[in-house]
C-alpha positions in Angstrom: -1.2 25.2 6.8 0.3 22.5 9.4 2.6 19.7 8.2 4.8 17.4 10.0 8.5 17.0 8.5 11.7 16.5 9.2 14.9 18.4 8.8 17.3 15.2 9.8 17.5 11.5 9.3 16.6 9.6 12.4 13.8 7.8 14.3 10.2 8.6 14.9 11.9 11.5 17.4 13.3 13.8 14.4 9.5 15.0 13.1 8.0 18.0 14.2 4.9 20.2 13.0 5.7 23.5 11.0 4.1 25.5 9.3 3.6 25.7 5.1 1.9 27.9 2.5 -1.4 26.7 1.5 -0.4 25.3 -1.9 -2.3 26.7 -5.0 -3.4 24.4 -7.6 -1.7 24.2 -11.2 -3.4 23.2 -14.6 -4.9 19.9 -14.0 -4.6 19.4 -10.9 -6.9 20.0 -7.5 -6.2 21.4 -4.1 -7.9 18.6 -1.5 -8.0 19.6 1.9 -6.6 16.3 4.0 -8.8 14.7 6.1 -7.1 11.3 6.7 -3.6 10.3 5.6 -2.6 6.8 5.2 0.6 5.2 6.7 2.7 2.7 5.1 6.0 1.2 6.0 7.5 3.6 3.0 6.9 6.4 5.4 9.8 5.2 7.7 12.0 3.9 5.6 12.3 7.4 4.1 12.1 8.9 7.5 15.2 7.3 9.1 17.4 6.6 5.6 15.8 9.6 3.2 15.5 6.5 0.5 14.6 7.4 -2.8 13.5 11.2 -1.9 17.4 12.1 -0.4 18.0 14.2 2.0 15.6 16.1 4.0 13.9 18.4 5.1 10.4 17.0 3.6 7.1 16.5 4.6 6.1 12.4 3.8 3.0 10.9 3.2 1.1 9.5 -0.1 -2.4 8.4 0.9 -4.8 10.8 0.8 -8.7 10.8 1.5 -10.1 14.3 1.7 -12.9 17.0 0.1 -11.9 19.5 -2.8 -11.4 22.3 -1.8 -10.5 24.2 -5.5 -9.6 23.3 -8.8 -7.0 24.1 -11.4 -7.0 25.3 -15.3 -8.2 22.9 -16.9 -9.1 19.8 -14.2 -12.4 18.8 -15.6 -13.7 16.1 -13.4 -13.7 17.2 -9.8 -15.7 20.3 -8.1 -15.3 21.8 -4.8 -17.0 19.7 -2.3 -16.0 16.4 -4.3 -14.9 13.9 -1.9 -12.1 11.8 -2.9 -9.3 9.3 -2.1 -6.2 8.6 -3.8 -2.2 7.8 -3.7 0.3 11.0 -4.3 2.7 9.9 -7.0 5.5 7.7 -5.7 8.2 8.8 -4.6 8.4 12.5 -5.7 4.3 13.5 -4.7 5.0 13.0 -1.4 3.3 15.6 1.3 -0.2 13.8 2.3 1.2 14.5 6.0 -0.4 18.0 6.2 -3.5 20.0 6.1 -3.5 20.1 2.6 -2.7 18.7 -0.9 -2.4 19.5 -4.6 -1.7 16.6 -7.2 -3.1 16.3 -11.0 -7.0 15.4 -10.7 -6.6 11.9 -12.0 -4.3 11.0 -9.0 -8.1 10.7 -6.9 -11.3 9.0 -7.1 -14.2 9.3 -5.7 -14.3 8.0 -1.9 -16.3 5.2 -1.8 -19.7 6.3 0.1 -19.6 3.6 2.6 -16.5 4.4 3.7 -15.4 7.1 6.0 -12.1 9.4 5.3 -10.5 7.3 8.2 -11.3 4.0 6.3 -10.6 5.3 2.7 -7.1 6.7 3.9 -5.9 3.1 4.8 -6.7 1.9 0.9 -4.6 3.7 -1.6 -1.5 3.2 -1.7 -1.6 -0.3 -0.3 -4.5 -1.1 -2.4 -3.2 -0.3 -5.4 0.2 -1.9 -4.9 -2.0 -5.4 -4.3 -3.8 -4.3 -7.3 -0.9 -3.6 -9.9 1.0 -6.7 -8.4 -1.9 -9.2 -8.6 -4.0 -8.0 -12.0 -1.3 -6.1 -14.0 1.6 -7.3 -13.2 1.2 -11.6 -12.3 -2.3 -11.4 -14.5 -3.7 -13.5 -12.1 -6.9 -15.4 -13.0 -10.1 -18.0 -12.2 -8.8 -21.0 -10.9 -5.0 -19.4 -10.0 -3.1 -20.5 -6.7 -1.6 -17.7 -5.3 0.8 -17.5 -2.1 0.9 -14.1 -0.1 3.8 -13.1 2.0 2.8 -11.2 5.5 -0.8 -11.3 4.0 -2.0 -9.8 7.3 -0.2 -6.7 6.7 -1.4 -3.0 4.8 -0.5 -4.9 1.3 -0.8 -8.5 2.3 -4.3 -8.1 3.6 -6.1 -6.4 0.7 -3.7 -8.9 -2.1 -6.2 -12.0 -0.1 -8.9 -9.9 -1.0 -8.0 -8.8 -4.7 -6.5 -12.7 -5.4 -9.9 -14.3 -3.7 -12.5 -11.2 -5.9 -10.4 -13.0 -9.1 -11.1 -16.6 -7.9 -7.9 -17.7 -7.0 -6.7 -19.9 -4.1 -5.0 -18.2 -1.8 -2.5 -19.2 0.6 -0.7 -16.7 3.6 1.9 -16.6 5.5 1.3 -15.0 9.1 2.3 -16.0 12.8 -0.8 -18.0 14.6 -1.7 -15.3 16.4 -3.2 -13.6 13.0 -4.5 -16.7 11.4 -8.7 -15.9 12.3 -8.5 -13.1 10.8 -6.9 -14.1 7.8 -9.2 -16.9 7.0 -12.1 -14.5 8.1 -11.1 -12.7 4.8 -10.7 -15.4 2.5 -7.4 -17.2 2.5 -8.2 -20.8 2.2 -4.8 -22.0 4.0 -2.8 -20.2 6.6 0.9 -21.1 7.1 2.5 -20.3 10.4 5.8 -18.8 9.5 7.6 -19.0 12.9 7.0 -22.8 13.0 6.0 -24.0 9.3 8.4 -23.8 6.0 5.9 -23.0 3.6 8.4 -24.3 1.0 7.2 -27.7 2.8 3.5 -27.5 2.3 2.7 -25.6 -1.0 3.9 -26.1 -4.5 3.4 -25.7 -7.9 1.7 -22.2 -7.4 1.1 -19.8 -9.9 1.8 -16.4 -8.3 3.5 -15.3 -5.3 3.5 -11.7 -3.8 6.6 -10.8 -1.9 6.2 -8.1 0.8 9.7 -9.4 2.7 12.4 -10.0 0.5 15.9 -11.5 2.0 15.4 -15.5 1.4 11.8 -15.5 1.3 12.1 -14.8 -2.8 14.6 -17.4 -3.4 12.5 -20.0 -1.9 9.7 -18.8 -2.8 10.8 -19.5 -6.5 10.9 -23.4 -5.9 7.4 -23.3 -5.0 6.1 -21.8 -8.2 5.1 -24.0 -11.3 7.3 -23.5 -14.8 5.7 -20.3 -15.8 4.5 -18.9 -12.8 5.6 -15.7 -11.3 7.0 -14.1 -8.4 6.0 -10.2 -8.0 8.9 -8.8 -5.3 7.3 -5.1 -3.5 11.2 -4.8 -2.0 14.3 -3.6 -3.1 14.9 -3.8 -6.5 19.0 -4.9 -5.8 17.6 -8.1 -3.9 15.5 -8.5 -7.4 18.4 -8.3 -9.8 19.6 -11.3 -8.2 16.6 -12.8 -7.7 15.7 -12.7 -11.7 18.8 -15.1 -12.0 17.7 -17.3 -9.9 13.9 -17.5 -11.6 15.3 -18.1 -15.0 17.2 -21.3 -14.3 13.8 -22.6 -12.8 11.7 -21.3 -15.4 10.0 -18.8 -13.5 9.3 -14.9 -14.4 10.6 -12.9 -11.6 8.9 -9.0 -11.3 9.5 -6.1 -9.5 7.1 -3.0 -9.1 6.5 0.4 -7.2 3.3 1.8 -7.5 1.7 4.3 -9.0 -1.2 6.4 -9.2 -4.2 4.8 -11.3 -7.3 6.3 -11.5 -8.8 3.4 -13.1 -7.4 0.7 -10.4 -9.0 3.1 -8.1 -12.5 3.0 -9.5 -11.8 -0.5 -9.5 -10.9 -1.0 -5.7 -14.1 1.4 -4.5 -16.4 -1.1 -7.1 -15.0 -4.1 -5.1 -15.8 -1.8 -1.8 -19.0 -1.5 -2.7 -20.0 -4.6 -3.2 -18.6 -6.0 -0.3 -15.7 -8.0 -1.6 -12.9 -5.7 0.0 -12.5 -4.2 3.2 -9.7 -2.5 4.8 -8.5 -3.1 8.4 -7.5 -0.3 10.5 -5.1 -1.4 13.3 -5.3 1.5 14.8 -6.1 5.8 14.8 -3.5 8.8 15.5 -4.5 13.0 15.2 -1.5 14.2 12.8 0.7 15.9 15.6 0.7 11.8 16.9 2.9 10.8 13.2 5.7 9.7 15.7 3.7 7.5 17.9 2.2 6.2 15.0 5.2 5.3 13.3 6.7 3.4 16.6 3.7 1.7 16.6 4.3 0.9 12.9 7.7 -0.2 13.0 7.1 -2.4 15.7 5.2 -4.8 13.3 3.0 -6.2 15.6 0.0 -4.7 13.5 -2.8 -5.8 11.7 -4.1 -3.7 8.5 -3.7 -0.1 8.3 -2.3 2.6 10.1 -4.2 5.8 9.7 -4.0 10.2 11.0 -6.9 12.5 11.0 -6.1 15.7 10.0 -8.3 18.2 11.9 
């Protein structure tokens, strides 16, 4: 099969396409012929410091939306033909950027039907981090104020969406230029973050989701209400500090990776369904294009999702 990897540590110029064995199934798990792979900002991280995977070569890539193509000993609830969508387990599943996948059957759903492969790629791992952040993790509820950091971005964008399905109201941080499109999906405030403080204009919240770490979770902590919580998607040394800081304002301070979860999945494709959560897709590259697609990643001028067909 074709893959794209990496045998050094580098920018987008160090991938190249090579060639793999198809991979064969174990018990409980399914062989799913990609069709889409999603990208997230985890891709380059690893890509130009090896991050929690080492050193290379490897193949990246955790979101996955493709058909079944066979099934191991023993994996009960998908057949051939199934289409499906998922997130490889973080960090040690990676290898969605190929022609094919294997990964234990309860990594996948079933794709949403009104979705296309494109579409469903951009929601796994991204969804689910918003997901696990906002209804495991901060238990977020009717009624609950919630601030999201870069809420235009993979995570940010679908969090609005998650936070306003739960009731909450939700505030977001993005330049101006990004502010339509955030209140076309449900934040009820916008705060400019190249010319507003948002410590200035919100307070007392119950939840905040950090997607940007350095200051922006110690100030976000003085915004929260005694009680509230802070869930931090970054480094977990910025949080070990930062959990310091919470306790002597009464705050619970949380970080998370994400993980595969069947049942959040069923959960986003439900919300899909009926209309409550859509993903953005800034933007479409073939697979041979992952470099392009990363520059255009890293540049962070883009709203949504960042997706590859696989042919």
């Amino acid at each position: 099969m074709k893959a794209i990897s990496q045998d050094t540590l580098g920018g987008p110029d160090v991938l190249h396409e090579i060639d793999l064995p198809k991979p064969v199934p174990g018990p409980t798990e399914v062989l799913v012929r990609v069709r889409a792979a999603g990208l997230n900002p985890t891709d380059w991280k690893h890509r130009s410091t090896g991050g929690l995977l080492g050193k290379p070569p490897f193949v990246l890539g955790w979101d996955v939306s493709g058909v079944v193509e066979s099934v191991g000993m023993g994996a009960a609830i998908y057949k051939p033909g199934d289409e499906v969508f998922g997130m490889l387990r973080y960090p040690v599943g990676h290898g969605a950027f190929a022609q094919y996948v294997t990964a234990p059957s309860r990594t996948f759903a079933p794709k949403p039907v009104s979705l296309d492969h494109t579409q469903a790629a951009g929601v796994p791992l991204a969804g689910l981090t918003a997901w696990q952040a906002l209804v495991d993790v901060a238990r977020v509820r009717d009624g609950d104020r919630v601030l999201v950091h870069a809420a235009a971005g993979g995570v940010g964008h679908l969090a609005v969406q998650i936070a306003k399905a739960r009731g909450a109201y939700v505030y977001g941080t993005a330049s101006a230029a990004k502010h339509d499109f955030l209140r076309r999906i449900g934040v009820d405030q916008v705060i400019d973050y190249r010319s507003t403080d948002f410590t200035t204009v919100v307070e007392g919240l119950d939840a905040v989701i950090d997607t940007i770490g350095g200051d922006y979770g110690p100030r976000s902590i003085t915004v929260l209400r005694p009680g509230g919580v802070i869930v931090s998607l970054v480094s977990s040394m910025e949080v070990s500090d930062l959990r310091e800081h919470g306790e002597k304002h009464g705050v619970r301070v949380e970080s998370m990776l994400c993980e595969p979860d069947l049942s959040a999945l069923r959960s986003l494709a439900a919300l899909i369904g009926a209309g409550r959560l859509r993903v953005a897709i800034a933007a479409v590259f073939p697979l041979e294009e992952l470099a392009k697609a990363m520059e255009l990643g890293e540049s962070g001028r883009t709203t949504g999702k960042i997706v590859l067909t696989v042919d």
